[in-house]
C-alpha positions in Angstrom: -18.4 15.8 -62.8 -21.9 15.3 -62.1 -21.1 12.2 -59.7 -18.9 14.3 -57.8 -21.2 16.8 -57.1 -23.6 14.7 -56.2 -20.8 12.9 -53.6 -19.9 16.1 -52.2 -23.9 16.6 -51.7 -24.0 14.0 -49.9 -21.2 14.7 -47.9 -22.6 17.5 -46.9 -26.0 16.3 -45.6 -24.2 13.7 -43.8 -22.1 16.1 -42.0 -25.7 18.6 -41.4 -27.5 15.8 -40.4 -24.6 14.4 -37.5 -25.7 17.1 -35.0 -29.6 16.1 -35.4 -29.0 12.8 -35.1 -26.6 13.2 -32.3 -29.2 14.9 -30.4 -32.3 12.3 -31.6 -29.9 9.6 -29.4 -29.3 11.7 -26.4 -32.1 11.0 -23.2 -34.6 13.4 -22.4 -34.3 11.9 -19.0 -30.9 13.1 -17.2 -30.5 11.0 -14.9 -31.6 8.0 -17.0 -29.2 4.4 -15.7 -27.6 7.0 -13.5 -24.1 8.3 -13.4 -20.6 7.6 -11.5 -18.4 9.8 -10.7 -14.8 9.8 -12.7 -12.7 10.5 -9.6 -9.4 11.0 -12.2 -10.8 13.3 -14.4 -13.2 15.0 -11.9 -11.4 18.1 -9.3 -12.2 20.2 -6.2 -9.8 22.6 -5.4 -9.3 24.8 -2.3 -7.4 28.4 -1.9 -5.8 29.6 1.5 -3.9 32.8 1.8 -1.4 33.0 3.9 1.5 36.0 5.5 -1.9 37.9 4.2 -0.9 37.6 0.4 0.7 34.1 -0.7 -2.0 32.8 -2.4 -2.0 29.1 -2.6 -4.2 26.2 -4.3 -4.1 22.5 -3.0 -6.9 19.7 -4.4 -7.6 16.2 -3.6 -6.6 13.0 -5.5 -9.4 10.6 -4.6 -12.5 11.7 -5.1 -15.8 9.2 -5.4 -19.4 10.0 -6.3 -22.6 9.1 -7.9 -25.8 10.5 -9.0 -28.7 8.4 -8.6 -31.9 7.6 -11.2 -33.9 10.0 -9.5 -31.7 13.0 -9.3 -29.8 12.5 -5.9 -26.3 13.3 -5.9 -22.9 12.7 -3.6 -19.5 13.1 -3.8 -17.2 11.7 -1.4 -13.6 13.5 -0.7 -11.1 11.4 1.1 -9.2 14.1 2.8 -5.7 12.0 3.1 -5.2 12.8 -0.5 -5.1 16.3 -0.3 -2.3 17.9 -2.5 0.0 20.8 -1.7 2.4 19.6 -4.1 4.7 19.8 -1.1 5.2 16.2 0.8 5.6 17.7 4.5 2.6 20.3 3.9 0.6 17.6 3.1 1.3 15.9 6.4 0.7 18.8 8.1 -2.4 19.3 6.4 -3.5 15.9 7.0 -3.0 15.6 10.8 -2.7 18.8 11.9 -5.5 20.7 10.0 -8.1 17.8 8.8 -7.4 15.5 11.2 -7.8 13.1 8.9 -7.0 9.9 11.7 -10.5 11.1 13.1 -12.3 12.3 10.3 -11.4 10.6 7.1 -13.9 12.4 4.3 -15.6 15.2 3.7 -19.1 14.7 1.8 -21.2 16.9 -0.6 -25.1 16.3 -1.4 -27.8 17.6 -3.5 -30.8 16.8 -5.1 -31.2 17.8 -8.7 -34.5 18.8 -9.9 -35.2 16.7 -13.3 -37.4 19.6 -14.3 -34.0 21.8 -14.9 -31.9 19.8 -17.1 -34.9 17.7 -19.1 -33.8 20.0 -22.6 -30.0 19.6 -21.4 -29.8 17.0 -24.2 -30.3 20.0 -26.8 -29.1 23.1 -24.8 -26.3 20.7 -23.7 -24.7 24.0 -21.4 -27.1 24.9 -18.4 -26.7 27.0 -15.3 -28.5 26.6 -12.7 -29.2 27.0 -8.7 -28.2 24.0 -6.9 -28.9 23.7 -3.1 -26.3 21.4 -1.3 -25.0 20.3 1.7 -21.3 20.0 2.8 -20.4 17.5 6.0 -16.8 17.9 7.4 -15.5 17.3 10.6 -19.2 16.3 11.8 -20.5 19.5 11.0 -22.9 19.9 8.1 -23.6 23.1 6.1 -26.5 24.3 4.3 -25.5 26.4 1.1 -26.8 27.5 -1.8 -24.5 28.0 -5.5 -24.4 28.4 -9.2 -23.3 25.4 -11.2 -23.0 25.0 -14.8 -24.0 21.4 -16.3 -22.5 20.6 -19.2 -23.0 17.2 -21.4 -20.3 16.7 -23.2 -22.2 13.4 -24.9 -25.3 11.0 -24.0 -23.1 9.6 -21.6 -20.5 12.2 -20.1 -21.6 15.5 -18.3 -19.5 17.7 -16.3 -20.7 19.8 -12.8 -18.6 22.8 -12.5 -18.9 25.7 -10.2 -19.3 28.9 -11.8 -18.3 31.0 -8.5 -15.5 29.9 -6.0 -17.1 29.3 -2.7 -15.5 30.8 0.3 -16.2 29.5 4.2 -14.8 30.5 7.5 -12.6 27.9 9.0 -14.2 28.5 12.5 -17.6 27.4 10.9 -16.2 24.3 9.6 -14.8 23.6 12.4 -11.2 24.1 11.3 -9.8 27.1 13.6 -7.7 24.7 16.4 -6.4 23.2 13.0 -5.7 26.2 11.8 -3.7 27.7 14.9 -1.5 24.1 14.7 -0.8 25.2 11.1 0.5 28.0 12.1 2.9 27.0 14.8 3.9 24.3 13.1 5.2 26.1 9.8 5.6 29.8 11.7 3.2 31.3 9.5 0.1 33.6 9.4 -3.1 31.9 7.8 -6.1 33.5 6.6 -9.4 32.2 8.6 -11.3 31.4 4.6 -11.0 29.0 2.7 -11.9 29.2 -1.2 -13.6 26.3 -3.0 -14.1 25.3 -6.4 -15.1 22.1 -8.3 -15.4 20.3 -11.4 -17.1 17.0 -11.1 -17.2 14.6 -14.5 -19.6 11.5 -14.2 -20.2 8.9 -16.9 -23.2 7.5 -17.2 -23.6 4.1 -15.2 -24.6 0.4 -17.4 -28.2 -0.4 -18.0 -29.2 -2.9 -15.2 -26.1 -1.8 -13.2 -26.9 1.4 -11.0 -24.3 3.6 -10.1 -21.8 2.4 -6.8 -20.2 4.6 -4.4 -17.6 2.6 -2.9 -16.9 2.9 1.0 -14.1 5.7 2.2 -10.9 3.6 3.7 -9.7 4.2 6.9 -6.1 2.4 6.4 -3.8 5.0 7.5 -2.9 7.2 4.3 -4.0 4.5 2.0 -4.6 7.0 -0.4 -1.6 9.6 0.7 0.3 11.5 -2.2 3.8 9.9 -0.6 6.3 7.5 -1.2 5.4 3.8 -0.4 7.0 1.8 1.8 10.3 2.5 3.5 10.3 6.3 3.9 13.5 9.0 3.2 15.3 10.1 6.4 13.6 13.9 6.1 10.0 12.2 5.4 10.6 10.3 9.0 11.8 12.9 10.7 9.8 15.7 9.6 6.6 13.2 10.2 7.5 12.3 13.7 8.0 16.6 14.6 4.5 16.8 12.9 2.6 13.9 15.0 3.9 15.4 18.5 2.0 18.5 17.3 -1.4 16.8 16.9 -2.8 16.9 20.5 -4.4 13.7 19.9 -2.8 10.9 22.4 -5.4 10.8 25.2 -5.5 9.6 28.6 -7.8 9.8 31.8 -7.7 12.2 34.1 -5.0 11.4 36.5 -4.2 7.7 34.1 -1.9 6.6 32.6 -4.5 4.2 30.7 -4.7 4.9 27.0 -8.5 6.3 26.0 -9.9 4.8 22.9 -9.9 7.9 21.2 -6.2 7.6 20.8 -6.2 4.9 18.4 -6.7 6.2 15.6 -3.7 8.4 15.5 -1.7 5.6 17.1 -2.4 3.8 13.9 -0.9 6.2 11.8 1.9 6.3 14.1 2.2 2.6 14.2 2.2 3.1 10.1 4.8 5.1 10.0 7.4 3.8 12.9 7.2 0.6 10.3 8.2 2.2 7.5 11.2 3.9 9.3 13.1 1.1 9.5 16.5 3.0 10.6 15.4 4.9 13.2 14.5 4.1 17.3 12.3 6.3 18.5 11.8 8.9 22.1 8.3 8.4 23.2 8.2 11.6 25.6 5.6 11.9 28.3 5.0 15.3 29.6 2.6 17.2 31.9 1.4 20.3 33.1 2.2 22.0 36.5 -0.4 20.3 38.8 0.1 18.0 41.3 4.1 17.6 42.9 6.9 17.1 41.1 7.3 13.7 41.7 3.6 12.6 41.1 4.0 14.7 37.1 7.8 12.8 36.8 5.9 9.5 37.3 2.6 10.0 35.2 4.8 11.1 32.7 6.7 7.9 32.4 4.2 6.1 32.5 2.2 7.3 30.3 5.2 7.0 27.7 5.5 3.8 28.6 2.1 3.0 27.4 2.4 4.1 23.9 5.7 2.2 23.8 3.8 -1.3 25.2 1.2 -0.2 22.1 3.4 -0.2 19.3 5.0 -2.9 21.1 1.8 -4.8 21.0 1.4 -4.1 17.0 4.8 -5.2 16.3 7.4 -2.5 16.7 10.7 -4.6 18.4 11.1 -3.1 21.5 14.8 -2.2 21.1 13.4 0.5 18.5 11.5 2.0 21.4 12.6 4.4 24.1 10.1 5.8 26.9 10.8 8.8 28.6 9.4 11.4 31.1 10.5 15.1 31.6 7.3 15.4 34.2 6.3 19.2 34.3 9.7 20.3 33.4 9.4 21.4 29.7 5.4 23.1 29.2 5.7 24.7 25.8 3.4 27.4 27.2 3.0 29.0 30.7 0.4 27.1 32.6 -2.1 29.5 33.7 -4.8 28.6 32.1 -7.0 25.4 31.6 -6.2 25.5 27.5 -2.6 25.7 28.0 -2.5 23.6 30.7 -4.0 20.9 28.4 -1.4 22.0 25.7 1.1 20.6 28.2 0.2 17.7 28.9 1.2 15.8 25.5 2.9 12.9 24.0 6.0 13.8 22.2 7.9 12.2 19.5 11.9 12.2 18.0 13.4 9.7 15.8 16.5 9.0 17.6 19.8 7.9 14.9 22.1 5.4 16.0 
């Protein structure tokens, strides 16, 4: 009897005496080896409201990040990811509203003051004040939010939000994006968007400091799709999605390809090659200016020279057919220099045999 007391005693000092030992082993440096970000277990989230109340939330797959020795933090979103749930609205999303071809991540920094979170390996729960800044699109933010820092053990801690963040899409730069959104799925959309996050970083190796690796800029290398050879509705619903991008440019008065077209001409390229069963209309169209000869010619021509592109990458050019409908078909009256520009475009329709 008496030796199973004295067992249970000590079962129960060992059990009292986890919790101070636990805490003897964590750091009372936080940012001690530094920390990576786990991009799998880690999420940033996003609300848009549209017909003014459908509520919707879409997130991000791949996320990357780090926090440095001496407190300096970044996480990297690669906006192809991003996550409706629905395969087409996340095309739409991609080219129409991020723009991803031209602007592949979106990045969030801070600097977190060591002198906050020194007792987080005994409070292990802190909220705090965290200045940050939020590049997207080229334009950078300035912003100020409450975060709660949790440490789950010496060498896993968690970066929540405790508020959703809201923003204006005209000060991120989002509003043309927003208005192809719309015509694109004939829908109202609320000018905010709502953000929330929760980052998990593990702590990095001794003599092995944290790594952010470098954002991709294959064409949806890291797209929530199907790989390879693509349904009939994925092709076709792609191909009604990239006419509405606005982003095949040429000179004034060319028919020349300007440099800023490539990048969506890769994702084109990517995508002609993985719709194996269609031959597609490449259709050159302009606005009202000039005779109606001169627009039926530039109009071809410029066709042509998307054609001769994806000839050049590889697409046979039986799969390929150039067109020009000149000024005939503008898609909105051309009295003004923004809708002028709107009709002058590149159009493109998987044709079936």
């Amino acid at each position: 009897m008496k030796i199973a007391l004295l067992r249970v005693f000590y079962v129960v000092a060992l059990v009292l005496a986890l919790p101070i030992g636990m805490a003897a082993a964590q750091s009372a440096d936080p940012f001690e080896y530094g920390w990576n970000l786990d991009g799998d277990a880690s999420e940033l989230r996003f609300l848009s409201v549209k017909k003014q109340k459908v509520a919707e939330t879409s997130s991000f797959a791949t996320l990357s990040g780090l926090i440095t020795e001496d407190g300096q933090a970044q996480v990297r979103v690669l906006l192809d990811s991003v996550d409706t749930k629905v395969d087409l609205r996340n095309v739409r999303m991609r080219f129409l509203f991020f723009e991803t071809f031209r602007y592949p991540e979106a990045v969030i920094t801070t600097q977190l003051s060591p002198d906050l979170l020194t007792d987080l390996h005994l409070t292990r729960r802190k909220e705090i004040e965290l200045p940050y800044t939020f590049t997207l699109r080229g334009v950078t933010l300035e912003r100020t939010t409450d975060v709660a820092v949790t440490l789950i053990d010496n060498d896993r801690v968690v970066v929540s939000s405790i508020t959703p963040i809201a923003f204006t899409l005209e000060e991120l730069d989002l509003e043309e994006g927003r208005m192809k959104l719309q015509e694109a799925a004939n829908v109202d959309i609320t000018p905010i968007g709502v953000v929330s996050f929760n980052f998990v970083f593990d702590r990095a190796q001794p003599g092995t400091p944290p790594d952010l690796p470098e954002a991709t800029l294959t064409p949806a290398a890291v797209a929530l799709e199907e790989k390879g050879v693509m349904t009939e509705e994925a092709c076709l619903g792609r191909f009604e999605i990239l006419s509405k991008t606005g982003n095949i440019f040429f000179a004034s008065g060319s028919t020349r390809l300007d440099d800023k077209s490539i990048p969506l001409l890769e994702n084109l390229y990517d995508i002609v090659d993985r719709c194996p069963s269609f031959r597609l209309e490449i259709a050159g169209h302009t606005d009202s200016v000039g005779s109606d000869a001169q627009n039926q010619t530039i109009s071809e021509r410029r066709a042509a020279s998307v054609a001769s592109w994806l000839q050049d990458k590889g697409i046979p050019s039986d799969r390929l057919v150039a067109v020009g409908y000149g000024e005939s078909r503008p898609i909105v009256d051309n009295d003004t220099p923004a809708n002028r520009a709107r009709n002058r475009r590149i159009e493109f329709t998987a044709l079936t045999e």
